[in-house]
N, C-alpha and C positions, 0 to 999 in steps of 0.2 A: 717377926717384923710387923709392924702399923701401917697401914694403908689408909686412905683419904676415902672415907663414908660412898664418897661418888660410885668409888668401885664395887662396892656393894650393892648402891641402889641399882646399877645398869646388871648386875648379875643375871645371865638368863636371856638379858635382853637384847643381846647381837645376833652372833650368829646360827645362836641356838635353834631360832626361828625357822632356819631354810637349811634344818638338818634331815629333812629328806628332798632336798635339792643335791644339796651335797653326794648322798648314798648315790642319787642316781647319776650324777657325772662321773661318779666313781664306777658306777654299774657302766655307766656308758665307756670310758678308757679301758675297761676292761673284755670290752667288745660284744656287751647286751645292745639288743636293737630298741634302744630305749626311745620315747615320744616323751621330749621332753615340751612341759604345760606350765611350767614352774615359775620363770623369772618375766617382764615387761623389758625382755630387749626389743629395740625395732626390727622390725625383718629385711630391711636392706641398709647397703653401709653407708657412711657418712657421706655425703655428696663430694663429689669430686672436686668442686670448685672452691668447697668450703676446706677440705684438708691443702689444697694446693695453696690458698690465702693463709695459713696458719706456717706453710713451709716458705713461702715467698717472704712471708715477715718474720723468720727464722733465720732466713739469711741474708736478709735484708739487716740483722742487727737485734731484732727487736727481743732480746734476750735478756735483758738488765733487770733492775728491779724495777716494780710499780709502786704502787701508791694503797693505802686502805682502803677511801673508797672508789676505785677505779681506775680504767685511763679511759683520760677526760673523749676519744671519738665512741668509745660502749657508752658512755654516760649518755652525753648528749645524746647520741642514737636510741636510747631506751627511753630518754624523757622524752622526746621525738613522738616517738611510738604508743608511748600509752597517751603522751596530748591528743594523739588523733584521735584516737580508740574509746579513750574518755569522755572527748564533746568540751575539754575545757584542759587549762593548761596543767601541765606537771613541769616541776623544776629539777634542774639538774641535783641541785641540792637534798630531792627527795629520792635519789638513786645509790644506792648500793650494791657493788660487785664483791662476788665472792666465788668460789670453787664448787660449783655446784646446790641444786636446793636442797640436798641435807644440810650441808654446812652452814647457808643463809637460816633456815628454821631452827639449826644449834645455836649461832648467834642472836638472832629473834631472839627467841625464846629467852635468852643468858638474861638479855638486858631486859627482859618486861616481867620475870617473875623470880621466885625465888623461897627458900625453906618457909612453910606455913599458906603460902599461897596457893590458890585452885584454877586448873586449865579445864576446862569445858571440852570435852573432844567426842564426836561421833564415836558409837560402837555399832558396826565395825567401821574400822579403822585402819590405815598402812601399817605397815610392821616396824618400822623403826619409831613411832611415832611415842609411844608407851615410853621406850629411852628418853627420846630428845623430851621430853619434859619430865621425867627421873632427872636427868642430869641435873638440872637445875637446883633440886631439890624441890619442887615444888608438887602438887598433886593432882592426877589424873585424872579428873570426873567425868566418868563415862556415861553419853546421853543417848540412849535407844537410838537407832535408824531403824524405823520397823519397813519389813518388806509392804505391807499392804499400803503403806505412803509410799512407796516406790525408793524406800532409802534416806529419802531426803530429810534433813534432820527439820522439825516440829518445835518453833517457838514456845508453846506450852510447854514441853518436853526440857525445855532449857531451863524455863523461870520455875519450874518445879526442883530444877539442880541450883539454884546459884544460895548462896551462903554468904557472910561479910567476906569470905575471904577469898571469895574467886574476883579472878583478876582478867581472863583470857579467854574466850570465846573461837577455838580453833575447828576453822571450816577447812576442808576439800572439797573443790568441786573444778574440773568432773572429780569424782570421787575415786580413789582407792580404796578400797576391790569392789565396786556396787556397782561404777559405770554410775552412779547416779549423777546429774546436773540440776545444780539449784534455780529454780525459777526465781523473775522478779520477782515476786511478789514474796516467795522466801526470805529471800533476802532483806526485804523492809521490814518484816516482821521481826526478824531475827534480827536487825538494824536496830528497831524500836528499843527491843528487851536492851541490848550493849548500852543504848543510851540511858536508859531509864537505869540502868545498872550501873555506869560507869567503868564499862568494861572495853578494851579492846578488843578486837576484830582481826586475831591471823587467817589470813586465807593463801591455801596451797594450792595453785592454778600453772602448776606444770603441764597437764593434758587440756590446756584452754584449744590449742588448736587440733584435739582427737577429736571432736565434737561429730557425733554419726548424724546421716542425712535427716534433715527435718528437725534437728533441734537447735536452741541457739543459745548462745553464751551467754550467761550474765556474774556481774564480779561486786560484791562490796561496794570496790571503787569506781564503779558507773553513777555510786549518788554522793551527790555533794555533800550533804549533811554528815556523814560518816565519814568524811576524809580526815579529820583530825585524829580518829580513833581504827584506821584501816591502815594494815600492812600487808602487802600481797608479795607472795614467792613464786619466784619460774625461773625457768634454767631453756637451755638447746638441749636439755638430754633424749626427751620426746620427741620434740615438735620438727626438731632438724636430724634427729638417728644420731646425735653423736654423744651418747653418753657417757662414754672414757674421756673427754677432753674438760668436762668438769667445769663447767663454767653456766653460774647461776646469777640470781639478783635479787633485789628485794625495793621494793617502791613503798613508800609510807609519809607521811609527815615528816617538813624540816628538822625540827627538833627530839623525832628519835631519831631520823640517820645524823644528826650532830652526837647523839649522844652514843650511838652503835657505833661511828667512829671510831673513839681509842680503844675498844674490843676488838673491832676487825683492826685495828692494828698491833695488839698483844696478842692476839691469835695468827696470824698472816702477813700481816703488812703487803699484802699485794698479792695477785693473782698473776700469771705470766704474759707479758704483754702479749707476744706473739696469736693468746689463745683470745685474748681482747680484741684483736684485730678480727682474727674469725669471727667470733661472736657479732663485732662491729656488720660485717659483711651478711652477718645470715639472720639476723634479726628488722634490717634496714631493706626486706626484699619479704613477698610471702614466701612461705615455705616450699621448695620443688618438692616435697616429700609428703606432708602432714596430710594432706587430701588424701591421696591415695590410700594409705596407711588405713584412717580413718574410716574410706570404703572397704578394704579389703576386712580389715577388722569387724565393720558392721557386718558384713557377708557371712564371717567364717561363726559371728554369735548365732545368725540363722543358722546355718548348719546344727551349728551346736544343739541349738531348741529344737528344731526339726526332728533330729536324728534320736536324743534322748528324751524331752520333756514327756513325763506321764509312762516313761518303761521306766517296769520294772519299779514301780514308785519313784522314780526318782523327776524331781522337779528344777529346771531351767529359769532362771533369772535374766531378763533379755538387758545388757547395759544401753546406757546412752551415747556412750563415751570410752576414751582410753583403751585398754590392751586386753580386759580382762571380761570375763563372764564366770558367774554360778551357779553352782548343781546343788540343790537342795535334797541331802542323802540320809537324812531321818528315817525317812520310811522305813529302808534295810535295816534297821534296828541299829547300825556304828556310826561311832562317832567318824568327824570327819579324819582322822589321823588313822585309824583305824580302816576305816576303806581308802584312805590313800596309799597304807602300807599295805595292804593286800593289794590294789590295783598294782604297785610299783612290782612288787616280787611277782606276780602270778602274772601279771599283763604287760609287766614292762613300760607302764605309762606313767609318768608323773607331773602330778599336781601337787599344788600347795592346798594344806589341812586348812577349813577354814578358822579352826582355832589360832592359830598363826596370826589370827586379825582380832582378836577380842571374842568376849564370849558369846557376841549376837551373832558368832557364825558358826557358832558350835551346831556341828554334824553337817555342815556346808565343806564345798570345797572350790576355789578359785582356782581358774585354767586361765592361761592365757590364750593370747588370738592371734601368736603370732609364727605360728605352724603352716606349712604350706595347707593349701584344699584337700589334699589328697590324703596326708600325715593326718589331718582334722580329723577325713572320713572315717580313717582307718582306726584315731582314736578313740574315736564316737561310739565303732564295733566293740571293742575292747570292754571300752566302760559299761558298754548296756550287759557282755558278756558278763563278769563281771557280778554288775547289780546282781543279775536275773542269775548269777550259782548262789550269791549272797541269802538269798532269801530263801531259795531252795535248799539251801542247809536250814537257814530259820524255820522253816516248816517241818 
């Protein structure tokens, strides 16, 4: 039987990525006392007020179908929200609702590129990211984020990549898996290059409100001159803990959300009001959650650094931002997949390889931050354990 090329190009590219997450949920049901480091869930649950407004408008009716791009109280309330945030208006019309921000960057992505054409993307990078622009058909071009710039991707770095046929400039910030936050000044730079190139500008700002003490936001769409060429993606899967209820967005110019449109409605045609009304409710308020989060997460990356950087070779990456931090495990002479499959069997601890994210994190390994203090400490012992028989056999 024949299959559609798509299938092909995403081969490899699912779930293959978090197939030692997998082993160890499996290790874990099976009743190992596993530390699991693996996935960026939030460490407390959905706020009460917000599943109670999702069941209120459940049975209240709000069951039917919706609309492609939205219903019209998340609309409004999102153009609301980034008008303030912005310094200048957004229109309703520049708002799209969707199922979460994989799906808005699946969609993105559909309508802005396609077979022949080249996306610009950070290495390293998120793990679904490789896919969502395979599916398209279009190509990958992967731009260094070197550590000694603290991650952040290097205008140079980009107009050294682009070709006639790159089309797409895609930022994270905060970043996925570096914790890195793009300064202004980044941002203009790498604004100049889009323009002087004729390229759009995706940016994936899901963890806008992880942001750790002392640093501060900045988006694309804070400068005017780049708004004709800036689409920005964000979801409540972070910022509000409720990741299962699936409801993202996407802010850009009128005339790509005229023209994403009749995609999100051959793909969807609507999203379920009841979780619109939620989202209405917890986007229209700051976050009771994302602070805290935020501090506790800054806290437990100390620990991290504390406990490991400089044992046993191994080297700590302090983020700025979001759920996660990096262990730089070269020194041990393995690769990151490699010490994460020996941590998981001999320590019971699992992280994600940092191959998993491209090859700038080859012999790296991302942990998340969302382990109790104690579960942290107890990790921290493990891993140094660990390092230090690593090398001892290496000698």
């Amino acid at each position: 039987m024949k299959y559609a090329s798509v299938t092909e190009r995403l081969a490899g590219l699912g779930g293959a990525k978090w197939a030692l997450h997998a082993r160890a949920r499996e290790m874990r049901t099976a009743g190992h006392d596993i530390i699991e480091f693996t996935i960026g869930e939030p460490d407390v649950p959905t706020p009460t007020e917000f599943t109670a407004e999702a069941v209120r408008s459940m049975t209240s009716g709000r069951t039917g179908y919706s609309n492609g791009r939205g219903e019209p109280g998340l609309v409004a309330a999102l153009a609301a929200r980034y008008s303030a945030r912005r310094g200048r208006e957004i229109g309703r019309d520049q708002v799209m609702c969707l199922p979460g921000t994989q799906t808005v960057l699946y969609a993105v992505l559909r309508a802005l590129v396609e077979s022949g054409d080249e996306v610009l993307i950070g290495d390293p990078l998120y793990a679904t990211y490789e896919g969502l622009i395979a599916q398209t058909g279009a190509t990958a071009v992967p731009v260094p984020l070197r550590p000694e710039k603290g991650f952040r991707m290097q205008a140079a770095d980009v107009v050294a990549r682009i070709t006639p046929r790159t089309r797409v400039l895609f930022l994270n910030t905060p970043h996925n898996p570096t914790g890195a936050v793009l300064r202004p000044e980044d941002i203009r730079a790498l604004g100049a290059v889009a323009k002087a190139h004729d390229l759009w500008i995706l940016s994936d700002e899901v963890y806008e409100e992880m942001i750790f003490p002392g640093v501060s936001f900045a988006s694309p769409l804070d400068f005017a001159d780049l708004a004709e060429r800036v689409v920005v993606a964000s979801s409540i899967s972070k910022s509000h803990a409720a990741p299962g209820f699936r409801s993202g967005w996407c802010v850009g110019p009128a005339e790509f959300c005229a023209r994403l449109l009749p995609l999100s409605e051959t793909m969807l045609f609507g999203s379920q009001p009841f979780i619109a009304d939620m989202t209405e409710l917890a986007i229209s308020q700051p976050s009771p959650v994302a602070a805290g989060m935020a501090q506790r997460f800054s806290n437990r990356a100390g620990i991290i650094a504390d406990a490991l950087d400089g044992v046993a070779g191994l080297r700590v990456h302090r983020p700025e931002a979001g759920m996660f931090t990096l262990i730089d495990v070269r020194a041990t002479g393995l690769s990151g997949v490699a010490f994460a499959e020996g941590l998981l069997m001999q320590h019971k601890v699992a992280v994600m390889p940092g191959e998993s994210f491209g090859a700038g994190l080859s012999g790296w390994l991302r942990l998340s931050l969302t382990q109790p203090d104690d579960r942290t400490i107890e990790a921290t012992n493990r891993i140094a354990a660990h390092a230090a028989a690593t090398l001892g056999n290496a000698a």
